[in-house]
Chimera marker file (.cmm) of the C-alpha trace (Angstrom):
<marker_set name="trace">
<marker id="1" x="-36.336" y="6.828" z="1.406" r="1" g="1" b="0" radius="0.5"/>
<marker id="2" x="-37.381" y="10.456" z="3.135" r="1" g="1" b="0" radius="0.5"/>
<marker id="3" x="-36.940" y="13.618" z="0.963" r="1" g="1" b="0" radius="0.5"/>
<marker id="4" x="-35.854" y="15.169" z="4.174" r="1" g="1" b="0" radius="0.5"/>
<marker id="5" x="-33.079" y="12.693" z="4.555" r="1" g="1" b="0" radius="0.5"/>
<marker id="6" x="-31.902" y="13.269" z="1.141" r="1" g="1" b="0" radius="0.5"/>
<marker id="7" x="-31.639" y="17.045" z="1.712" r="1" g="1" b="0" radius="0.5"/>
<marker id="8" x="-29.440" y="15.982" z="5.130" r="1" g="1" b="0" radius="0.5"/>
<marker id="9" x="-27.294" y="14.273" z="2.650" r="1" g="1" b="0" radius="0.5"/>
<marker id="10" x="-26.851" y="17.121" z="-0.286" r="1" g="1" b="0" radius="0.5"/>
<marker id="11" x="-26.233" y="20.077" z="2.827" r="1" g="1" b="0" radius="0.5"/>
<marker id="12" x="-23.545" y="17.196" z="4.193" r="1" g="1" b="0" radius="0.5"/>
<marker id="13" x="-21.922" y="16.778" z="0.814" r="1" g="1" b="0" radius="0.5"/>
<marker id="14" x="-21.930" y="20.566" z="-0.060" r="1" g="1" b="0" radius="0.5"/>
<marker id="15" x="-20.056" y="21.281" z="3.773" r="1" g="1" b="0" radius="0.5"/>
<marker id="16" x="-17.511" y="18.265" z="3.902" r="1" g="1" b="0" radius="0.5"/>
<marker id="17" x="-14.415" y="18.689" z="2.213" r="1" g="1" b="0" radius="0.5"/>
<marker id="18" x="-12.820" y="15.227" z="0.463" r="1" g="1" b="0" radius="0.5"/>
<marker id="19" x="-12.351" y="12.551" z="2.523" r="1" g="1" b="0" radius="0.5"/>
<marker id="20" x="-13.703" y="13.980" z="5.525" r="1" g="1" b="0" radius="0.5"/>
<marker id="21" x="-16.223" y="11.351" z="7.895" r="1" g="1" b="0" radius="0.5"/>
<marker id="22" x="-18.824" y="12.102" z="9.940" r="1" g="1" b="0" radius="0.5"/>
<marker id="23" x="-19.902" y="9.637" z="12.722" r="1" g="1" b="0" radius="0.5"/>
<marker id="24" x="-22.845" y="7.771" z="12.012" r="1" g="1" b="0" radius="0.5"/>
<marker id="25" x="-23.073" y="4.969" z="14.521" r="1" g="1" b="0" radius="0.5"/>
<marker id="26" x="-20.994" y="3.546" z="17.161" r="1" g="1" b="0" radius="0.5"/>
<marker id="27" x="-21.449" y="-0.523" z="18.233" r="1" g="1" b="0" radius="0.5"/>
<marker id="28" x="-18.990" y="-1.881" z="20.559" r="1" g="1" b="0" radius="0.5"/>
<marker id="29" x="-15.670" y="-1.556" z="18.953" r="1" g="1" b="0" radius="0.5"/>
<marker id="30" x="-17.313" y="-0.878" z="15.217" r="1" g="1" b="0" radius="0.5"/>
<marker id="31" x="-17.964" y="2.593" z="14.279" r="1" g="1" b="0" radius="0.5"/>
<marker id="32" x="-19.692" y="3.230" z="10.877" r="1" g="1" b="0" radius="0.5"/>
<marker id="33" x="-19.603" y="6.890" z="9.035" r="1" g="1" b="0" radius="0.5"/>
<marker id="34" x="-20.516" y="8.841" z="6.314" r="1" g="1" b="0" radius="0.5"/>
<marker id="35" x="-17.654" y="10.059" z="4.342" r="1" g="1" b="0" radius="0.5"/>
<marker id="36" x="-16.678" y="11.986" z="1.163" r="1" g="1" b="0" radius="0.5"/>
<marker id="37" x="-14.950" y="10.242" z="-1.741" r="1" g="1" b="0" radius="0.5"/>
<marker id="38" x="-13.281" y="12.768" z="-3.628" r="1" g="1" b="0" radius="0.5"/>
<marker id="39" x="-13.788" y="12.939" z="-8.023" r="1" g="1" b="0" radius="0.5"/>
<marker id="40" x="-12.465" y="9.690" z="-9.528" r="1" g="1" b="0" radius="0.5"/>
<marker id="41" x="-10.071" y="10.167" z="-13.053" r="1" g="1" b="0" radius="0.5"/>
<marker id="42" x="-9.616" y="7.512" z="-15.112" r="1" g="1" b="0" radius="0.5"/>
<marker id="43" x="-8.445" y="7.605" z="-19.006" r="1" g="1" b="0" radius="0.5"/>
<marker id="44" x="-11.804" y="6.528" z="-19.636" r="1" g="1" b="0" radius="0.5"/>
<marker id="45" x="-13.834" y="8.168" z="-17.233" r="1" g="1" b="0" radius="0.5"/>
<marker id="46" x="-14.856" y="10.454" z="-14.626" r="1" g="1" b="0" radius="0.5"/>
<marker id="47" x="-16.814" y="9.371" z="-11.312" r="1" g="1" b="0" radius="0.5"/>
<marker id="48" x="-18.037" y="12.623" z="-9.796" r="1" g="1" b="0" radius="0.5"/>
<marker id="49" x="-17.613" y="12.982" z="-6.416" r="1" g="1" b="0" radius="0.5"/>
<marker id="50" x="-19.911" y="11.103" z="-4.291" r="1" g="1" b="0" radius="0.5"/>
<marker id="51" x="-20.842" y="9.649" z="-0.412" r="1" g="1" b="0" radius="0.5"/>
<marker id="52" x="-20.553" y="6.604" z="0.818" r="1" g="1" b="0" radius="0.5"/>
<marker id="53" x="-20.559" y="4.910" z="4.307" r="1" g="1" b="0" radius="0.5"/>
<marker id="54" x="-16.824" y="3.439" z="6.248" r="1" g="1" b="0" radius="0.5"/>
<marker id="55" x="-17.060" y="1.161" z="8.480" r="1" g="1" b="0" radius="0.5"/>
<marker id="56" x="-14.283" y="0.654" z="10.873" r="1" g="1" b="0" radius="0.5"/>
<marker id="57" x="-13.024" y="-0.524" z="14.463" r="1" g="1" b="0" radius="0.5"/>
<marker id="58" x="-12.441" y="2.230" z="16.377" r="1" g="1" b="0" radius="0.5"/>
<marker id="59" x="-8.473" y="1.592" z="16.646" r="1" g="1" b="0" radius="0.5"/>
<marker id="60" x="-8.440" y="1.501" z="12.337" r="1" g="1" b="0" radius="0.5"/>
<marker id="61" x="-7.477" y="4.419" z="10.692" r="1" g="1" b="0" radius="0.5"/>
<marker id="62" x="-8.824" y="2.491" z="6.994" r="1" g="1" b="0" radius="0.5"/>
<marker id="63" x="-12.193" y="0.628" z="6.980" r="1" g="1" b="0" radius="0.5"/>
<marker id="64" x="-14.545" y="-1.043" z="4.369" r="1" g="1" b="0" radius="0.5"/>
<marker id="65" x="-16.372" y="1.592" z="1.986" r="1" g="1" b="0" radius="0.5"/>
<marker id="66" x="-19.801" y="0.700" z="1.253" r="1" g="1" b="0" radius="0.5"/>
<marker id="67" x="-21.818" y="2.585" z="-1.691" r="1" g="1" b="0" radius="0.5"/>
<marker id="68" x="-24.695" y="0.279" z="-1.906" r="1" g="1" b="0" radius="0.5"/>
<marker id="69" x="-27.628" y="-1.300" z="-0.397" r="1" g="1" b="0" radius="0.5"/>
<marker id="70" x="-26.891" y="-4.005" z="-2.233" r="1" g="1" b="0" radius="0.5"/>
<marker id="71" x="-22.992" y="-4.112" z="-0.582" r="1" g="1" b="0" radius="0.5"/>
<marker id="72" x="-24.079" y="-3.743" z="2.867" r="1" g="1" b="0" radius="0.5"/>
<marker id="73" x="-26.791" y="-6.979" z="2.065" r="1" g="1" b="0" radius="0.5"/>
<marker id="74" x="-23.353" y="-8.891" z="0.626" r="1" g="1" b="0" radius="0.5"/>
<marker id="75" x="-21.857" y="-8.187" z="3.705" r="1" g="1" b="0" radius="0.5"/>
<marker id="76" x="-24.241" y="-8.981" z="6.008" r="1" g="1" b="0" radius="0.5"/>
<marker id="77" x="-25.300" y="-12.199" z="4.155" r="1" g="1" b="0" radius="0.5"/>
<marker id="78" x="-21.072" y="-12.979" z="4.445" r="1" g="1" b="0" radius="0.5"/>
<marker id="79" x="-20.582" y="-12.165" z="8.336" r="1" g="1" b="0" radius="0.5"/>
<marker id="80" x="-23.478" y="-14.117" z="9.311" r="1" g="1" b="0" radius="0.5"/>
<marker id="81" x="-22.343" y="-17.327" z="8.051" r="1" g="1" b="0" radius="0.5"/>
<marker id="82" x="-22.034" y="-19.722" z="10.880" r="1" g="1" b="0" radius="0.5"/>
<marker id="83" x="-18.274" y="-20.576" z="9.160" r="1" g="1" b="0" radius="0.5"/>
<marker id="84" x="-16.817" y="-17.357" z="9.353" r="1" g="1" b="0" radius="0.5"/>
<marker id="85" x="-18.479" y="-17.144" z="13.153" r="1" g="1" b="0" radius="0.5"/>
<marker id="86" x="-17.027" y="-20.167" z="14.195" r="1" g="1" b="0" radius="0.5"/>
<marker id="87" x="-13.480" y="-19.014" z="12.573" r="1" g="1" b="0" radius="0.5"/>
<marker id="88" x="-13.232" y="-15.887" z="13.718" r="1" g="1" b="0" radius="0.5"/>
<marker id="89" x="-13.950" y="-17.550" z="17.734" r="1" g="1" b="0" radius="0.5"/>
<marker id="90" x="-10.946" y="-19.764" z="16.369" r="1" g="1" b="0" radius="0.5"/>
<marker id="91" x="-8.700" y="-16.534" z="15.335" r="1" g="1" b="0" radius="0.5"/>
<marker id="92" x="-9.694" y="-15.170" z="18.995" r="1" g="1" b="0" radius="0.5"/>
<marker id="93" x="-7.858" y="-18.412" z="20.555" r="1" g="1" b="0" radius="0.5"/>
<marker id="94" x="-5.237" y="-19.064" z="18.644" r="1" g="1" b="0" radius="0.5"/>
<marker id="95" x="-3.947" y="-15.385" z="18.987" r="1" g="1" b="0" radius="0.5"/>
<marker id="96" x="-4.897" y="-15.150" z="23.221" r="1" g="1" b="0" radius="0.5"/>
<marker id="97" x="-2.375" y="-18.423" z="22.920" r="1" g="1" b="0" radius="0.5"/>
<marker id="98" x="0.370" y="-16.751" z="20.996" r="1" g="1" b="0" radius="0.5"/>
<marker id="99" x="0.095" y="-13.672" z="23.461" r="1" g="1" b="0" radius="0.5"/>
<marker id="100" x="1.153" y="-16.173" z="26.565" r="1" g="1" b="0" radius="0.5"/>
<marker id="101" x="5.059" y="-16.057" z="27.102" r="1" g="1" b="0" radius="0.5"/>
<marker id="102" x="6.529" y="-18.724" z="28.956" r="1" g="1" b="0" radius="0.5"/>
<marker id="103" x="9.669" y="-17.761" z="31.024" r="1" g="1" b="0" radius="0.5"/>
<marker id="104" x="12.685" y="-20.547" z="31.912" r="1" g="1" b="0" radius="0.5"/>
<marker id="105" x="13.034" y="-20.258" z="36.191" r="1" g="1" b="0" radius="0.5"/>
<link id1="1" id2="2" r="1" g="1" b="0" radius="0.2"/>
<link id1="2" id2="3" r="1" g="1" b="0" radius="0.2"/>
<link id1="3" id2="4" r="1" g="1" b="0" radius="0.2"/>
<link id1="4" id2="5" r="1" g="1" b="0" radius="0.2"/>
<link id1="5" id2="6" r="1" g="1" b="0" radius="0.2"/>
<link id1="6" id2="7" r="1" g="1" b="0" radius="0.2"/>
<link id1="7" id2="8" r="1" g="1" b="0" radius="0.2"/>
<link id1="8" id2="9" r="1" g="1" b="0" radius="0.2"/>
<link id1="9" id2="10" r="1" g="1" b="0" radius="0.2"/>
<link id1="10" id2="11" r="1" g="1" b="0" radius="0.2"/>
<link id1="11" id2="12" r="1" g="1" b="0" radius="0.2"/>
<link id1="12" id2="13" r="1" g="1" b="0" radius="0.2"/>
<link id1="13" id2="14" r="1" g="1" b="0" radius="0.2"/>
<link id1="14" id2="15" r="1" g="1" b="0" radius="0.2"/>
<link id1="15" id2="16" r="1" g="1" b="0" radius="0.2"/>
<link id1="16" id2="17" r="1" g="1" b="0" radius="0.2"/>
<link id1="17" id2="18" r="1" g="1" b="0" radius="0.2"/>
<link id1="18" id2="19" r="1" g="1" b="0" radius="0.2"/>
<link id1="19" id2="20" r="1" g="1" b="0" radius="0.2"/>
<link id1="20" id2="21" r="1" g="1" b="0" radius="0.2"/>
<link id1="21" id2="22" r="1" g="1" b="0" radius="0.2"/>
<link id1="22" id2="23" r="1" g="1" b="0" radius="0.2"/>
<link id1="23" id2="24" r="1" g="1" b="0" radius="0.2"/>
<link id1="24" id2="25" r="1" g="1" b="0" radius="0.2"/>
<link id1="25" id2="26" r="1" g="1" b="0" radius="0.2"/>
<link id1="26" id2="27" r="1" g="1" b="0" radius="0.2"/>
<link id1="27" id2="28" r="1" g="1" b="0" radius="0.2"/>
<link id1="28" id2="29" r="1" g="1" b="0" radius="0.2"/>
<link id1="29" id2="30" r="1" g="1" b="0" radius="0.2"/>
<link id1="30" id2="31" r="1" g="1" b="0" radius="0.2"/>
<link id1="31" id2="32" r="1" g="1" b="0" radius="0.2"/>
<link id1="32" id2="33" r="1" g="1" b="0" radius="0.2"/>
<link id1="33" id2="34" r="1" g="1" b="0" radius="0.2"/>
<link id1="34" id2="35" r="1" g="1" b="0" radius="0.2"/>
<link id1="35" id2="36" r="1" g="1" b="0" radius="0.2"/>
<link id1="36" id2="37" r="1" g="1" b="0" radius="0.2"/>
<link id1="37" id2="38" r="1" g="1" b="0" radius="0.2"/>
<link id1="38" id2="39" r="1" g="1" b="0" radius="0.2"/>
<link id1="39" id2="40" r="1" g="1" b="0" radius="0.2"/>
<link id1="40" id2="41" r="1" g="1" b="0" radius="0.2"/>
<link id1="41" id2="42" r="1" g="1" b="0" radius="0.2"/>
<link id1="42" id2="43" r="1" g="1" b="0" radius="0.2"/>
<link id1="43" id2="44" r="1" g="1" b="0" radius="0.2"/>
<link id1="44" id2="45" r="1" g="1" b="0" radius="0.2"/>
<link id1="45" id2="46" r="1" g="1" b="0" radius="0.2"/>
<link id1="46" id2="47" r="1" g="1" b="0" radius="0.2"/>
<link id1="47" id2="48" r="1" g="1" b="0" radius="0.2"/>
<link id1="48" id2="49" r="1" g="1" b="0" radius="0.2"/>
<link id1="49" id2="50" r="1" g="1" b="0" radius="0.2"/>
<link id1="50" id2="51" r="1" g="1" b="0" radius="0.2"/>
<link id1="51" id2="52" r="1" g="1" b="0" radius="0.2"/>
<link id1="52" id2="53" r="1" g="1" b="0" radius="0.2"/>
<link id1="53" id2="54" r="1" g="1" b="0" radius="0.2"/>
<link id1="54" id2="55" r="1" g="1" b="0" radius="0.2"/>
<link id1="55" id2="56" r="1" g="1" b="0" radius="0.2"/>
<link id1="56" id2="57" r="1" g="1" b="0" radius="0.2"/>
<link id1="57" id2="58" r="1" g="1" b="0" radius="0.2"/>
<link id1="58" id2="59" r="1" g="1" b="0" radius="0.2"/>
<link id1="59" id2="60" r="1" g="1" b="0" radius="0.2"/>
<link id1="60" id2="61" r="1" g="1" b="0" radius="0.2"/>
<link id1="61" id2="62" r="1" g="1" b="0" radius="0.2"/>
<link id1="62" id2="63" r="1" g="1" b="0" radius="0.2"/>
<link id1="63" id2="64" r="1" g="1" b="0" radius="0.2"/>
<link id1="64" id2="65" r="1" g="1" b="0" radius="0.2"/>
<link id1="65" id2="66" r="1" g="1" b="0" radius="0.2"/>
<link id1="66" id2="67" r="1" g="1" b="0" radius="0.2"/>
<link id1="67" id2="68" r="1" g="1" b="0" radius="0.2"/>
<link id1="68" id2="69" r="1" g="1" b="0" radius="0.2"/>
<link id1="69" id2="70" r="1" g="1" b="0" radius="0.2"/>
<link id1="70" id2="71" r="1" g="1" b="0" radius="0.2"/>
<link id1="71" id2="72" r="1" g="1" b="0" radius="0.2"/>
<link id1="72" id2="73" r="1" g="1" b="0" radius="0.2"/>
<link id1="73" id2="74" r="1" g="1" b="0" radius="0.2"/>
<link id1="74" id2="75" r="1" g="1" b="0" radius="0.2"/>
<link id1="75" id2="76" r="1" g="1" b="0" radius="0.2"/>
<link id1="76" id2="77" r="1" g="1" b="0" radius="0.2"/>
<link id1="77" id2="78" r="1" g="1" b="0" radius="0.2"/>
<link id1="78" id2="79" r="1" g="1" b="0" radius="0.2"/>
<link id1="79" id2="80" r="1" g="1" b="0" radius="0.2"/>
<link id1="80" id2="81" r="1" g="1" b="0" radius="0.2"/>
<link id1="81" id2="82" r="1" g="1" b="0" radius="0.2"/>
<link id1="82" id2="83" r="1" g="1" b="0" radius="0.2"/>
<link id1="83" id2="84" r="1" g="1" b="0" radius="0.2"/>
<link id1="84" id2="85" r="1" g="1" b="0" radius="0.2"/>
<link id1="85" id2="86" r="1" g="1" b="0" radius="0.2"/>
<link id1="86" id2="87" r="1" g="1" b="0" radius="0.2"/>
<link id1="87" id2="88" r="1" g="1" b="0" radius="0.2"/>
<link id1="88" id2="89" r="1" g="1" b="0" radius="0.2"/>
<link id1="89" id2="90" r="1" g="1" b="0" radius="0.2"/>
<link id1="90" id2="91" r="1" g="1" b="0" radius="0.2"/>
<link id1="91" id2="92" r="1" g="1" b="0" radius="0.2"/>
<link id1="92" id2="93" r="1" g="1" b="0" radius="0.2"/>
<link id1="93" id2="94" r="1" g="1" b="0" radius="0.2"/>
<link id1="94" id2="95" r="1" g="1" b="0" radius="0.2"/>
<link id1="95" id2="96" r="1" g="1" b="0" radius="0.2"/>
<link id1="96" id2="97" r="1" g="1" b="0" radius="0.2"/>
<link id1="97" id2="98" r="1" g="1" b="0" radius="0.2"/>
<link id1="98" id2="99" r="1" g="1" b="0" radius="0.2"/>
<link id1="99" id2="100" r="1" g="1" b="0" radius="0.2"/>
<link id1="100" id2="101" r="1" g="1" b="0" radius="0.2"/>
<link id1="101" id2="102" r="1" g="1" b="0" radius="0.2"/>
<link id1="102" id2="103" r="1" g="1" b="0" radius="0.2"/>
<link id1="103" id2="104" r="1" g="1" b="0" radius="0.2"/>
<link id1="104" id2="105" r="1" g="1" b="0" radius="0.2"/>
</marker_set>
């Protein structure tokens, strides 16, 4: 982890305002960003305001928040199970079916 990159990220969190993303990456459809979560009250507790990454499709307003290394591994390690490939391809079909109307002549 670069020093310079962790200044980036301080000058970022001192400008952004809560909530507010920044675009990190674009793939295809999926756009990832940096984002703001605002001070956390709890009767308990306080979680200071912090960063964390989004990622989204690019027609979602709402998206996964991921504050961890170790969250992004868990989710990689869960999307690249051949099961979940092999249902979403089934999702894909079943729905392209649903979309097909047929009309009485």
């Amino acid at each position: 982890m670069s020093e310079e990159l962790i200044s980036k990220l301080e000058n970022l969190f001192n400008e952004m305002k809560d909530w507010e993303r920044r675009p990190v990456v674009k793939s295809g459809r999926i756009i990832i960003e940096l984002v703001k979560l605002p001070e956390k009250q709890s009767r308990s507790s306080i979680k200071p305001a912090s960063l964390a990454l989004m990622i989204r499709r690019e027609d979602a307003f709402r998206g996964i928040i991921i504050e961890s290394a170790e969250e992004i591994d868990d989710l990689k390690t869960a999307i690249s199970i051949e099961k979940i490939r092999d249902l979403a391809k089934a999702i894909k079909e079943f729905n392209r079916k649903r979309a097909i109307k047929e009309f009485e002549i």
